[in-house]
C-alpha positions in Angstrom: 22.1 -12.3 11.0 19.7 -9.1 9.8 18.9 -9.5 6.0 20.0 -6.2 4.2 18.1 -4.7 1.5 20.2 -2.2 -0.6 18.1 0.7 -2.7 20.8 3.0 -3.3 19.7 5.2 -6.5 16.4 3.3 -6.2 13.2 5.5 -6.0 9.5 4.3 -4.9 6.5 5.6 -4.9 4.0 4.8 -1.9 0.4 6.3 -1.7 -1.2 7.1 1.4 2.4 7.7 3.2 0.8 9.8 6.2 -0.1 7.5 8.5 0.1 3.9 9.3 1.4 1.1 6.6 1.9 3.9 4.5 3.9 5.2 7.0 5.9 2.7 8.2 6.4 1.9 4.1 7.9 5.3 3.6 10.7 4.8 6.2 10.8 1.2 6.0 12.2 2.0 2.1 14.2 5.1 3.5 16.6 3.0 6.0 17.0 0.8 2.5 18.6 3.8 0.9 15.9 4.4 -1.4 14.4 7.6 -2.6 10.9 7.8 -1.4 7.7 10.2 -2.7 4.3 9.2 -0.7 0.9 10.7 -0.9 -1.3 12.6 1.6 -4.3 13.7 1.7 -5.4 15.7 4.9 -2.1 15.5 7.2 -0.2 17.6 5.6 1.9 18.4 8.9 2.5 14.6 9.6 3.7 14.3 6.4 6.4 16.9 6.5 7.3 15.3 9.9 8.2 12.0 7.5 9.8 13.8 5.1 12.0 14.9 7.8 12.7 11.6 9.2 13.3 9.6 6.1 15.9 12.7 4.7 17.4 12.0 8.0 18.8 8.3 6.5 20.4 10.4 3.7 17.9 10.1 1.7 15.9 12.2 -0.9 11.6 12.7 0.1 9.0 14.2 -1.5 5.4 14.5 0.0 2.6 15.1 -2.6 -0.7 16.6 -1.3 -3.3 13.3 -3.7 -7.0 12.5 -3.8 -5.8 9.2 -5.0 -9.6 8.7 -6.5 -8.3 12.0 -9.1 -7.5 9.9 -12.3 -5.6 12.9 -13.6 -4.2 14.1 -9.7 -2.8 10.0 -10.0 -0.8 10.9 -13.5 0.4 14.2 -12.3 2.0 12.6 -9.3 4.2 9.7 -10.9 5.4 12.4 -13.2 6.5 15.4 -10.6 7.9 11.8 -9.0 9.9 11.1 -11.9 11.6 14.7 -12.5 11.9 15.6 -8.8 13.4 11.8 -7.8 15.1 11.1 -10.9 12.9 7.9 -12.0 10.4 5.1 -10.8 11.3 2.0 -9.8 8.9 1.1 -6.8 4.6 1.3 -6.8 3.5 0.6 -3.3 -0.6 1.4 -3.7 -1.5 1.5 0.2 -4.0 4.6 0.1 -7.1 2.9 1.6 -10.3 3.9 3.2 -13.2 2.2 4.9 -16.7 3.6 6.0 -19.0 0.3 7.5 -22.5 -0.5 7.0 -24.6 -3.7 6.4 -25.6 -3.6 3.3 -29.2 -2.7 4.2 -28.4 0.4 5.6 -25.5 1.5 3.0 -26.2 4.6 1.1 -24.9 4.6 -2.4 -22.1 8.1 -1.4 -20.6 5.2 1.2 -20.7 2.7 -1.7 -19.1 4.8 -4.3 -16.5 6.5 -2.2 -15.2 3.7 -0.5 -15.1 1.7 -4.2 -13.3 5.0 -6.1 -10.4 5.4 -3.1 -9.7 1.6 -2.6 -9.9 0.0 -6.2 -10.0 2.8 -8.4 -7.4 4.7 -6.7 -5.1 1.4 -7.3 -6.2 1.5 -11.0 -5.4 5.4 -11.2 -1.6 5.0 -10.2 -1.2 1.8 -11.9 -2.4 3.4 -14.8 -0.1 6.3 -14.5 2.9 4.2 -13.4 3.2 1.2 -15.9 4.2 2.8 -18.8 7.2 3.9 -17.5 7.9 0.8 -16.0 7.5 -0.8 -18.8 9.5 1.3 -20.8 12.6 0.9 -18.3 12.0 -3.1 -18.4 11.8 -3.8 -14.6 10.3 -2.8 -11.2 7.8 -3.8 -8.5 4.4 -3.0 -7.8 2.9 -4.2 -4.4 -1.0 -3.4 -3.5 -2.3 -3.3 -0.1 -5.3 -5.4 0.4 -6.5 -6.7 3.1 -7.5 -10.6 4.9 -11.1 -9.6 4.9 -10.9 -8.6 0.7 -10.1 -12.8 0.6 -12.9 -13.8 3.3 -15.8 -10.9 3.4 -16.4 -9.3 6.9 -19.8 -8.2 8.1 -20.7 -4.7 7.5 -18.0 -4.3 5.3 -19.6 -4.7 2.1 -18.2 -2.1 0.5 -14.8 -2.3 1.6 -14.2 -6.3 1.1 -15.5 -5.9 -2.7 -12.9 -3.3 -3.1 -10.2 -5.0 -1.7 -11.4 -8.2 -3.4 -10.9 -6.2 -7.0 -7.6 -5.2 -5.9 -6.4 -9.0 -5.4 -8.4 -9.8 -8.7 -6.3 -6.9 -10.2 -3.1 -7.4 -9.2 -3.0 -11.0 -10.7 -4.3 -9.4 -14.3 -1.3 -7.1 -14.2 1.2 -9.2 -12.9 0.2 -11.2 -16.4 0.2 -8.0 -18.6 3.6 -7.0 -16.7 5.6 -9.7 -16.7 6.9 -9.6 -20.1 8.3 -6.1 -19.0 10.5 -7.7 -15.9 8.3 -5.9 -13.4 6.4 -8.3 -10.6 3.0 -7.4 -9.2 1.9 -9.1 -6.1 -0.2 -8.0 -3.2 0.2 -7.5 0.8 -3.2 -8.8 3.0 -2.8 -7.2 6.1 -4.5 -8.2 9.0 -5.5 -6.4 12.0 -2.3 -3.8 12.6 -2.3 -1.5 15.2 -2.3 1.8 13.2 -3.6 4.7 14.4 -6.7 4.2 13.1 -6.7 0.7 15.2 -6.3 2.3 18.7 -9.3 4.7 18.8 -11.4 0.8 17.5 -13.9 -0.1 20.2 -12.1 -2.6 22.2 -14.6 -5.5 21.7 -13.5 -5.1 18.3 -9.6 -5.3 19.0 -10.4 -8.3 21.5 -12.3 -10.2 18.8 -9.0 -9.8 16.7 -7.1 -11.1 18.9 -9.3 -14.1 19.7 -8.3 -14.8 15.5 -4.5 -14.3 15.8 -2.8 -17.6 16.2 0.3 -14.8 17.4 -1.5 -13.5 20.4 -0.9 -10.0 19.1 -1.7 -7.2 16.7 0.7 -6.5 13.9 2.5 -3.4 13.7 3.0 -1.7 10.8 6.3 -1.8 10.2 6.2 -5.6 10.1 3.6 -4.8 7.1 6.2 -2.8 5.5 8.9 -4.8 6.3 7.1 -7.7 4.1 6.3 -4.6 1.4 10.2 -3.9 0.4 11.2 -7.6 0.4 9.0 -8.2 -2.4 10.5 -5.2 -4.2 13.9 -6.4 -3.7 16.0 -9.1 -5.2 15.3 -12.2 -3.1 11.6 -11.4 -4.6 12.1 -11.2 -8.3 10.9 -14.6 -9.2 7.4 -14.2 -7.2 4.4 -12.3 -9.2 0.8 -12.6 -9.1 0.6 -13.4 -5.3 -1.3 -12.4 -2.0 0.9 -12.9 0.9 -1.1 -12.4 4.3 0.7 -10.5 6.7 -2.3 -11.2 9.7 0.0 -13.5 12.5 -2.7 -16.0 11.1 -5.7 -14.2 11.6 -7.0 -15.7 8.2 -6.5 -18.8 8.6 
């Protein structure tokens, strides 16, 4: 028998919602009756095509055009969320970018970018979403990290140390949040066959593979599956944690 999550009145708050986890996330909390606002950043027609679909499970949506890097862009969005949705109950941080290089070769724009979407971009929203969490005395944040922010991958400098901060930041909030009711914990995907994925060379897919004790690439509603369990009940008692979502690619 399915589990069934129940949101009804809830509303969350997902960056990066265009494409991908993000994505998946958006609808993935949409079947659960939840009202959902998600981020974008150049796919402004995709997004309108998920508004569409998650209105379509009775649902309220609201795409929100976000450098997620703009500290002031990050508190602007949580509050049109708040008025237009009616309140906050869900943070899903999932906005991400990467842009490889060994570290000989990396030129400090690569660095900088990479470092301001992925781990400043998480601080921005959390920033702008805690106090009202807080102030209501419950609620879930999850962060999207990844397997290779716990292990390092080559020519990924950039991107591993961001999504290394991110892990190292959502157990330092899950401390200063708990006291509030709300849990913090963090989602390590592993290789997931995004969009993104397909157009990777397919040496690099194969490699993947080789890891996956599965025998198969994740997809990303399996990602956001895992995302919306630990915002519901079954998940109140877990905070501070990194659950890989990889088919065992880490291990």
């Amino acid at each position: 028998m399915a589990l069934t999550i129940d949101f009804s009145g809830k509303v969350a708050l997902v960056t990066g919602g265009s494409m991908g986890i993000g994505k998946a996330t958006v609808l993935e909390f949409a079947k659960a009756g939840t009202n959902v606002a998600f981020t974008y950043r150049s796919h402004g027609e995709e997004a309108k095509d998920i508004v569409a679909q998650a209105e379509s499970y009775g649902v309220k949506a609201l795409s929100l055009e976000a450098d997620v890097a703009d500290f002031k862009r990050a508190g602007e969005v949580v509050s049109e969320t708040i008025e237009t949705l009616g309140g906050l109950d869900f943070l899903i941080n999932n906005a991400g970018m990467n842009w490889d290089g060994v570290i000989w070769k990396m030129e400090e724009e690569q660095w900088d970018r990479v470092i301001d979407v992925d781990l400043k971009g998480c601080f921005n929203f959390l920033r702008a979403a805690t106090p009202h969490l807080r102030n209501q005395m419950g609620g879930s944040i999850v962060n999207v990290t990844s397997i290779n922010g716990l292990r390092g991958k080559f020519g990924q400098s950039n991107y591993t140390a961001a999504k290394g901060g991110v892990i190292a930041l959502t157990k330092t909030v899950a401390r200063e949040m708990g006291r509030s009711d709300v849990n913090v914990n963090a989602i390590a995907p592993g290789l997931i066959e995004t969009e993104m994925v397909s157009q990777a060379v397919e040496s690099v897919k194969q490699k993947a593979l080789e890891e996956i004790i599965l025998g198969r690439l994740g997809q990303p509603a399996e990602v956001g599956q895992a995302i919306i369990w630990l915002c519901s009940p079954m998940a109140r008692h877990i905070t501070g944690q990194v659950i890989n979502v990889d088919g065992g690619q880490y291990l």
